[in-house]
C-alpha positions as a Markdown table, in Angstrom:
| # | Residue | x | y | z |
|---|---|---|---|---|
| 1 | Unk | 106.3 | 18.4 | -14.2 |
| 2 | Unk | 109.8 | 19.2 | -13.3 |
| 3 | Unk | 112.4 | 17.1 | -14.6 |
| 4 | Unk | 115.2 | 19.2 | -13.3 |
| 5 | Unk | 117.4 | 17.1 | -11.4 |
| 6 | Unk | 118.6 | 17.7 | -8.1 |
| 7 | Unk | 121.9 | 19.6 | -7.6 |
| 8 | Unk | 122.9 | 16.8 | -4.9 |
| 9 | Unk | 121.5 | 12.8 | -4.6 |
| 10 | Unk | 118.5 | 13.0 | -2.1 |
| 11 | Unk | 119.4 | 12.0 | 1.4 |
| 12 | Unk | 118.9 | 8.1 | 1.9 |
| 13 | Unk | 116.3 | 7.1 | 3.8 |
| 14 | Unk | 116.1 | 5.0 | 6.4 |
| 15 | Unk | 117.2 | 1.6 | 5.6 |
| 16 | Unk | 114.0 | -0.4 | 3.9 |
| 17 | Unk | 113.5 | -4.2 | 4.4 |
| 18 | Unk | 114.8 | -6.6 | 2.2 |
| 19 | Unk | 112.2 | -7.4 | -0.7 |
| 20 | Unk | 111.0 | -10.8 | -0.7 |
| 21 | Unk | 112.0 | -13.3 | -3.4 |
| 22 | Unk | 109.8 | -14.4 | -5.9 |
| 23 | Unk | 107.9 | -17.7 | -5.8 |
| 24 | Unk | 109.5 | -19.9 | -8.7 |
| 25 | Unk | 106.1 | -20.4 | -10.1 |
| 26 | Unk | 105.4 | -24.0 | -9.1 |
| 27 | Unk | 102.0 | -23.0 | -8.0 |
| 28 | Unk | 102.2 | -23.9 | -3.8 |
| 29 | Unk | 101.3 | -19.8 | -3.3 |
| 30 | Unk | 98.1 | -18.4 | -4.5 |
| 31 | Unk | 99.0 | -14.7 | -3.3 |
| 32 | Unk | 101.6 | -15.0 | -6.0 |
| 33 | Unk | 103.5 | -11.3 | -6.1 |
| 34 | Unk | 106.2 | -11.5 | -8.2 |
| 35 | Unk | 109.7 | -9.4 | -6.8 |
| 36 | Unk | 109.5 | -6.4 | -9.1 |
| 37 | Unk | 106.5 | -5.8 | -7.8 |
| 38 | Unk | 107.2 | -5.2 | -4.5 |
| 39 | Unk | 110.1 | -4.2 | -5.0 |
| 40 | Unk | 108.2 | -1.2 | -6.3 |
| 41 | Unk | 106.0 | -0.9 | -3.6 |
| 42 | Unk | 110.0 | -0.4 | -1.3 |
| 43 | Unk | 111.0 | 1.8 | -3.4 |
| 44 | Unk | 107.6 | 4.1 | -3.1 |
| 45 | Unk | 107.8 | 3.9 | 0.8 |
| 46 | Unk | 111.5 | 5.5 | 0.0 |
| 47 | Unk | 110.0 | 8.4 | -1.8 |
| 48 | Unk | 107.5 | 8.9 | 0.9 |
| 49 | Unk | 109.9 | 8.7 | 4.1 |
| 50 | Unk | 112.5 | 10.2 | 2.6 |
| 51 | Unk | 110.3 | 12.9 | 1.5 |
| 52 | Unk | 111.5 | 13.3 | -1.9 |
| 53 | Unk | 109.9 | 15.5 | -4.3 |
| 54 | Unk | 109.4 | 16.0 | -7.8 |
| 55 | Unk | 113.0 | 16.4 | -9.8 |
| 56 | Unk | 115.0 | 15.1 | -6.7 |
| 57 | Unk | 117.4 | 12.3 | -7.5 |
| 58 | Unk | 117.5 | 8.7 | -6.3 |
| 59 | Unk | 119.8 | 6.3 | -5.8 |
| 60 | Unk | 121.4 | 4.5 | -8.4 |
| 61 | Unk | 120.1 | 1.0 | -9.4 |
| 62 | Unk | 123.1 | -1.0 | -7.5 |
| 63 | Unk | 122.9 | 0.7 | -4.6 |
| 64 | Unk | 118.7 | 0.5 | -4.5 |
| 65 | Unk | 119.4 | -3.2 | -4.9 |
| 66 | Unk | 122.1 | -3.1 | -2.1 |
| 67 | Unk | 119.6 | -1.5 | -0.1 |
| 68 | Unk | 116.6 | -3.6 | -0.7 |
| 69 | Unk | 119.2 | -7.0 | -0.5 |
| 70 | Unk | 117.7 | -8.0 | -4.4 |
| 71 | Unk | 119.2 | -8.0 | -7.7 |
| 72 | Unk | 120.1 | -4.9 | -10.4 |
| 73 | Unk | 117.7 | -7.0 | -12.7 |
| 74 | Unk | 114.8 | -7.0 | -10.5 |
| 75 | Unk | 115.2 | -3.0 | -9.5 |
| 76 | Unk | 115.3 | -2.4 | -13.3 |
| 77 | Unk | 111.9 | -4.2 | -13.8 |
| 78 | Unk | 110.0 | -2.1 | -10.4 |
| 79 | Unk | 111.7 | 1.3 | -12.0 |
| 80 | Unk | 109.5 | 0.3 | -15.6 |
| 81 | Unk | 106.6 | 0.0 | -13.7 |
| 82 | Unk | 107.5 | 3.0 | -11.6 |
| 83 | Unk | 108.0 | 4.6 | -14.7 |
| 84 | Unk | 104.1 | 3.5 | -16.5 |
| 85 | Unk | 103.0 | 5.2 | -13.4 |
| 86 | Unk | 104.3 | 8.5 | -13.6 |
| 87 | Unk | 106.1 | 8.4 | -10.3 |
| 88 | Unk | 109.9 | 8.2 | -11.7 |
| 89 | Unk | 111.9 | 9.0 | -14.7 |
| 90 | Unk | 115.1 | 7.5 | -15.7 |
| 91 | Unk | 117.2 | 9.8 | -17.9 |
| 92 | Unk | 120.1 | 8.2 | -19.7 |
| 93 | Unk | 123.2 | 9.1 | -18.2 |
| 94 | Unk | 122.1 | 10.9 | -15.5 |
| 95 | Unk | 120.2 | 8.7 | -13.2 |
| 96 | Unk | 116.6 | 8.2 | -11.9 |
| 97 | Unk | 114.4 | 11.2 | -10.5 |
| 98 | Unk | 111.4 | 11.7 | -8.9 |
| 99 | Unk | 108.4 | 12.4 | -11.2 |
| 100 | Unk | 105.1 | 13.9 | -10.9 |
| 101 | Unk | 103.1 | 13.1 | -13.8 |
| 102 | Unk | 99.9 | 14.2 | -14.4 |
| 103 | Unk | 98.9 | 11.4 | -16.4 |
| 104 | Unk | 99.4 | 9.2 | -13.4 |
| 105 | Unk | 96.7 | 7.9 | -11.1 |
| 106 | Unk | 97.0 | 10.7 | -8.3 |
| 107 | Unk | 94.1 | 9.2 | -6.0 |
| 108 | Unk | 95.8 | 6.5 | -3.6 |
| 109 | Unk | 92.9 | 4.1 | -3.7 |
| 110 | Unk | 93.5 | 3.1 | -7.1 |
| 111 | Unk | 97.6 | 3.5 | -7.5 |
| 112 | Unk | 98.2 | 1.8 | -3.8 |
| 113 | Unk | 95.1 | -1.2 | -4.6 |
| 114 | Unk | 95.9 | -2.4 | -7.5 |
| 115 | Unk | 98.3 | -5.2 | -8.4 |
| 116 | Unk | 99.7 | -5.5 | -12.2 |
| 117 | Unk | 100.0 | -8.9 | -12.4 |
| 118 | Unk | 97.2 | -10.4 | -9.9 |
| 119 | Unk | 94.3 | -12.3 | -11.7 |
| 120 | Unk | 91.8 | -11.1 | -9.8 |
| 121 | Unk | 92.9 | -7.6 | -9.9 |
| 122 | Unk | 93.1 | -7.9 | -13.8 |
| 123 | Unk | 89.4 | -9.6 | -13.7 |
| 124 | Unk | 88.1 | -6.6 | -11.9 |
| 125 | Unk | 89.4 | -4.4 | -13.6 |
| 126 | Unk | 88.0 | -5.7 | -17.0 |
| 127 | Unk | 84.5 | -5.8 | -15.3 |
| 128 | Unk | 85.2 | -2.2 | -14.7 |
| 129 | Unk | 86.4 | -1.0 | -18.4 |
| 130 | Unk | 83.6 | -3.3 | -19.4 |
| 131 | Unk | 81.0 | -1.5 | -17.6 |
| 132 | Unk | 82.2 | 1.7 | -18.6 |
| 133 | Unk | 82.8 | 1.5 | -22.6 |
| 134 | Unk | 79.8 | -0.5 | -22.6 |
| 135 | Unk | 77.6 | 2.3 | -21.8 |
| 136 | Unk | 80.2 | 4.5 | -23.6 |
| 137 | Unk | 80.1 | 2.8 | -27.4 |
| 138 | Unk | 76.2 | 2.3 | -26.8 |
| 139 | Unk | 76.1 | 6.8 | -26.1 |
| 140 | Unk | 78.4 | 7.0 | -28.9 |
| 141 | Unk | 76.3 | 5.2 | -32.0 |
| 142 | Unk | 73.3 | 7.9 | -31.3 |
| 143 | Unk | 75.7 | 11.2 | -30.3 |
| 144 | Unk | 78.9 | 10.9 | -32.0 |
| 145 | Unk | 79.7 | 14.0 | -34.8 |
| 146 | Unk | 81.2 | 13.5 | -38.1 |
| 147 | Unk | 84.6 | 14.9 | -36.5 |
| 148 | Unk | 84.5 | 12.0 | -33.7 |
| 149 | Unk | 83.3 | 9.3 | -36.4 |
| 150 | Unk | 86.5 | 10.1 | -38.6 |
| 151 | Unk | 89.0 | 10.2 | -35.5 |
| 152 | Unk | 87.6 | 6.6 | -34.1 |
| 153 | Unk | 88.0 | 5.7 | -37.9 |
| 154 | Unk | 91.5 | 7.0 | -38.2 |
| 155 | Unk | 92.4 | 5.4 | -34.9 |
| 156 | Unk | 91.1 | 2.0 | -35.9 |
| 157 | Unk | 93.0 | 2.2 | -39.7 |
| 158 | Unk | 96.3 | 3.3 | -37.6 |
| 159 | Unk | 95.9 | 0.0 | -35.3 |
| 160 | Unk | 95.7 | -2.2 | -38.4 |
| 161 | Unk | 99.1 | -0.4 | -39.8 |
| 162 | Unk | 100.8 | -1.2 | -36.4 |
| 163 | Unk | 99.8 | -4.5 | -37.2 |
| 164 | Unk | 100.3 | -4.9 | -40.3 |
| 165 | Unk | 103.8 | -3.5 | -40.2 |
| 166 | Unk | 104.4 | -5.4 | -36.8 |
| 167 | Unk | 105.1 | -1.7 | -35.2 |
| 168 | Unk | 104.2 | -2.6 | -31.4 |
| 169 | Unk | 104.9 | 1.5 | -30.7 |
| 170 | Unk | 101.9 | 2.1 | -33.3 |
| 171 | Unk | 99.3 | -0.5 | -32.6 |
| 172 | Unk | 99.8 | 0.7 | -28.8 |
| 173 | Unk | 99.1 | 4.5 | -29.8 |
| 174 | Unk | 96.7 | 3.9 | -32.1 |
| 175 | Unk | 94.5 | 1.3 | -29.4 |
| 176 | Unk | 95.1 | 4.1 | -26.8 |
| 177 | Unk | 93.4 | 6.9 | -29.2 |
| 178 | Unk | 90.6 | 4.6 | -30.6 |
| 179 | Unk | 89.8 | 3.8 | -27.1 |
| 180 | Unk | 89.8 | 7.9 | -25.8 |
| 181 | Unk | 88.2 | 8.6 | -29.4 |
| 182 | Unk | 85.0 | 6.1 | -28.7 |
| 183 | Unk | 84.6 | 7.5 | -25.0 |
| 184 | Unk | 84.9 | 10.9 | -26.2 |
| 185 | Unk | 82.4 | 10.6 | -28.5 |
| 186 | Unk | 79.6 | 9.4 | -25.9 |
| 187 | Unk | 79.9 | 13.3 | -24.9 |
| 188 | Unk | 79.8 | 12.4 | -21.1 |
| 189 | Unk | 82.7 | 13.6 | -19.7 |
| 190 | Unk | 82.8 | 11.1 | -16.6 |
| 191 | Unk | 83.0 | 8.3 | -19.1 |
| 192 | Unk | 86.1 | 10.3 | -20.6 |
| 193 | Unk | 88.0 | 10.1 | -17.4 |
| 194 | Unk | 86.8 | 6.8 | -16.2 |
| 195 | Unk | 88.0 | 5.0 | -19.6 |
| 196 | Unk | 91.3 | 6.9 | -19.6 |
| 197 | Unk | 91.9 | 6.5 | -16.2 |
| 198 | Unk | 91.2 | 2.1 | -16.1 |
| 199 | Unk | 93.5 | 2.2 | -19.4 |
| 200 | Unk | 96.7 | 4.2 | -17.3 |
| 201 | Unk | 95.8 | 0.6 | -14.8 |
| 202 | Unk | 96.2 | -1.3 | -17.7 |
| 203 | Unk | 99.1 | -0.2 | -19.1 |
| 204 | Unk | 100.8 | -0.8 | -15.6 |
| 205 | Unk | 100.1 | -4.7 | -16.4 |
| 206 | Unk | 101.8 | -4.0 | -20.2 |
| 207 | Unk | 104.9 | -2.3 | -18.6 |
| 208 | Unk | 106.1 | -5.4 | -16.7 |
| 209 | Unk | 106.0 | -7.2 | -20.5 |
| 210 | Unk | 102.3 | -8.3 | -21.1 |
| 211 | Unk | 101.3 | -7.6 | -24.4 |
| 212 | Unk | 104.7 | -6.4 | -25.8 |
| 213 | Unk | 104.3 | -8.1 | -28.6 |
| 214 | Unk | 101.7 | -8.3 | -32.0 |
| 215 | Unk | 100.3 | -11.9 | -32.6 |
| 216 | Unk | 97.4 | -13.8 | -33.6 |
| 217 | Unk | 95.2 | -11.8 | -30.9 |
| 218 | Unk | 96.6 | -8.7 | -32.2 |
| 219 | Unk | 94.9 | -9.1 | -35.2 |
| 220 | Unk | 91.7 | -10.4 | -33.2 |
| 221 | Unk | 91.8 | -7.1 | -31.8 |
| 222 | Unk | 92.0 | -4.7 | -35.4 |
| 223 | Unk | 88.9 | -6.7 | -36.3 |
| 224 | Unk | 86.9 | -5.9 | -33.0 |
| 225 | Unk | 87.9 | -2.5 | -33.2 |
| 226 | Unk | 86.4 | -2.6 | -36.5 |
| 227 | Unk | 82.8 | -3.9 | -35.5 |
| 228 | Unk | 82.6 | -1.5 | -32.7 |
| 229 | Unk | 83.6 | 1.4 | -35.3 |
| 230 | Unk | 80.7 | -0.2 | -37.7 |
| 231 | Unk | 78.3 | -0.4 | -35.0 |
| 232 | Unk | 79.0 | 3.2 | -33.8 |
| 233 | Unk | 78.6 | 4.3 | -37.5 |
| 234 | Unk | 75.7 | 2.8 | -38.3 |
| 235 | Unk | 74.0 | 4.4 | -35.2 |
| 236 | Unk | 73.1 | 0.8 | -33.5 |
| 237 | Unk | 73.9 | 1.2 | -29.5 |
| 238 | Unk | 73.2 | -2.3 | -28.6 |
| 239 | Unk | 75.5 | -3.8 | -31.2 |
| 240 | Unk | 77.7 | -1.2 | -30.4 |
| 241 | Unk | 77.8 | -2.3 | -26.8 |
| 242 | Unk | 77.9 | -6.1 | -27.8 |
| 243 | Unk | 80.7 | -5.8 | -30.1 |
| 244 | Unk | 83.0 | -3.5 | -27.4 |
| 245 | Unk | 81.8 | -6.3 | -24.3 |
| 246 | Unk | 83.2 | -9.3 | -26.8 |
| 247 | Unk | 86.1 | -7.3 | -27.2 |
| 248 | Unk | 87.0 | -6.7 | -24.1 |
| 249 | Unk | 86.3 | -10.2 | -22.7 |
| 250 | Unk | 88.9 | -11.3 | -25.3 |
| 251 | Unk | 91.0 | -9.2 | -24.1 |
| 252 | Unk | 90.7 | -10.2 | -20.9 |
| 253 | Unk | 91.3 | -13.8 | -21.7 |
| 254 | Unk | 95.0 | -13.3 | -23.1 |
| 255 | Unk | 95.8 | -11.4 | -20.3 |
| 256 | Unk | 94.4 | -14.3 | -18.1 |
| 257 | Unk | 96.5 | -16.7 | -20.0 |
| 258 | Unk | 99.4 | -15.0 | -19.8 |
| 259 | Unk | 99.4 | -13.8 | -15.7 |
| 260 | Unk | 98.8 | -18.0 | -15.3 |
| 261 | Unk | 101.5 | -19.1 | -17.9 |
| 262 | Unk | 104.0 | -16.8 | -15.4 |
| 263 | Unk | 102.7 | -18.2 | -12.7 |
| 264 | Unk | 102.5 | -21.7 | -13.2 |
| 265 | Unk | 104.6 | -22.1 | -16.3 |
């Protein structure tokens, strides 16, 4: 990736439609899309006509919300999901550049389909992970090494300590690695890139402020991690399985709660 920046600001591209407010959450529009959002679908289509590359410059965050007739506010919240998906990087003091990432989604089917904050792209993408780590915890409890037993363990002590200590940083790493550790440990490497790559979705959805903080279902979620660890352990692949599915249906479910507390208060 280069993060050089640009010796001059890229040339502005032609100007880009005014981004549509957001619905005060009263409930009249199902297609609710908040204005960050598509605010951050403009400010792509700049990139793209504009023909910006990686380490060029763009315009500052008054004058993107001059252009796209919205507030500094909502251009700060599109440039932090931006930002979870590889495609810009703001560097105190000196602006916001172009990125190329290679931890972020490259194909366009999934980075251009799905929506952050849209129930049903959540719920789908849940049936997805849940398919995949499934099948990947189940491979796990009869394949996993020593080595990959101690780094799911290691993982799932480190989440408790986020916890514990009320770290959100820590608990977030830690989930990330337990997660990568249980999928690398069903020794199919499609799994491996299928699990990391609906988790990079998923953090898209934490970026914009779900699950920022450690609560109740935090701790919920140490103790899950924990059964699936047992499970995986112990060698049984269908409790294995059971434990991860119940997991990530939780999961699921405060994620659910929270997209419909923002939309309907």
């Amino acid at each position: 990736m280069n993060d050089t920046p640009a010796t001059e600001a890229a040339l502005p591209a032609p100007a880009l439609p005014a981004a549509p407010a957001a619905v005060n959450g009263s409930g009249e529009r199902r297609d609710y899309r908040p204005g960050y959002e598509v605010v951050a679908e403009r400010l792509l289509e700049y990139i793209a006509e504009a023909r910006l590359v990686a380490g060029d410059r763009l315009p500052t965050e008054n004058d993107l919300a001059q252009m796209l007739d919205t507030s500094r506010a909502v251009v700060r919240e599109a440039v932090k999901i931006l930002s979870a998906l590889g495609r810009v990087r703001a560097h105190k003091g000196r602006g916001l550049f172009v990125a190329d990432d290679e931890g972020m989604l490259i194909t366009s089917r999934w980075g251009g389909f799905f929506r952050p904050v849209d129930i049903d792209h959540v719920l789908m993408l849940f049936e997805f992970r849940r398919v995949q780590e499934m099948a990947a915890s189940s491979l796990a409890a009869t394949r996993a090494t020593p080595s990959e037993l101690r780094t799911i363990e290691i993982a799932m002590q480190q989440c408790r300590q986020g916890f514990t200590e009320r770290q959100v940083d820590v608990f977030n790493q830690a989930d990330d690695d337990f997660h990568a550790a249980l999928a690398a440990a069903s020794h199919n490497a499609f799994l491996v890139s299928a699990v990391r790559d609906a988790r990079r979705l998923q953090r898209q959805s934490s970026a914009i402020g779900i699950h920022d903080t450690l609560g109740e279902n935090t701790l919920s979620a140490v103790e899950e991690h924990e059964a699936i660890y047992r499970a995986i352990r112990d060698g049984r692949p269908d409790e294995a399985a059971e434990a991860t599915a119940a997991h990530l249906d939780r999961t699921l479910e405060d994620y659910r709660r929270e997209i419909q507390r923002r939309l309907f208060g």
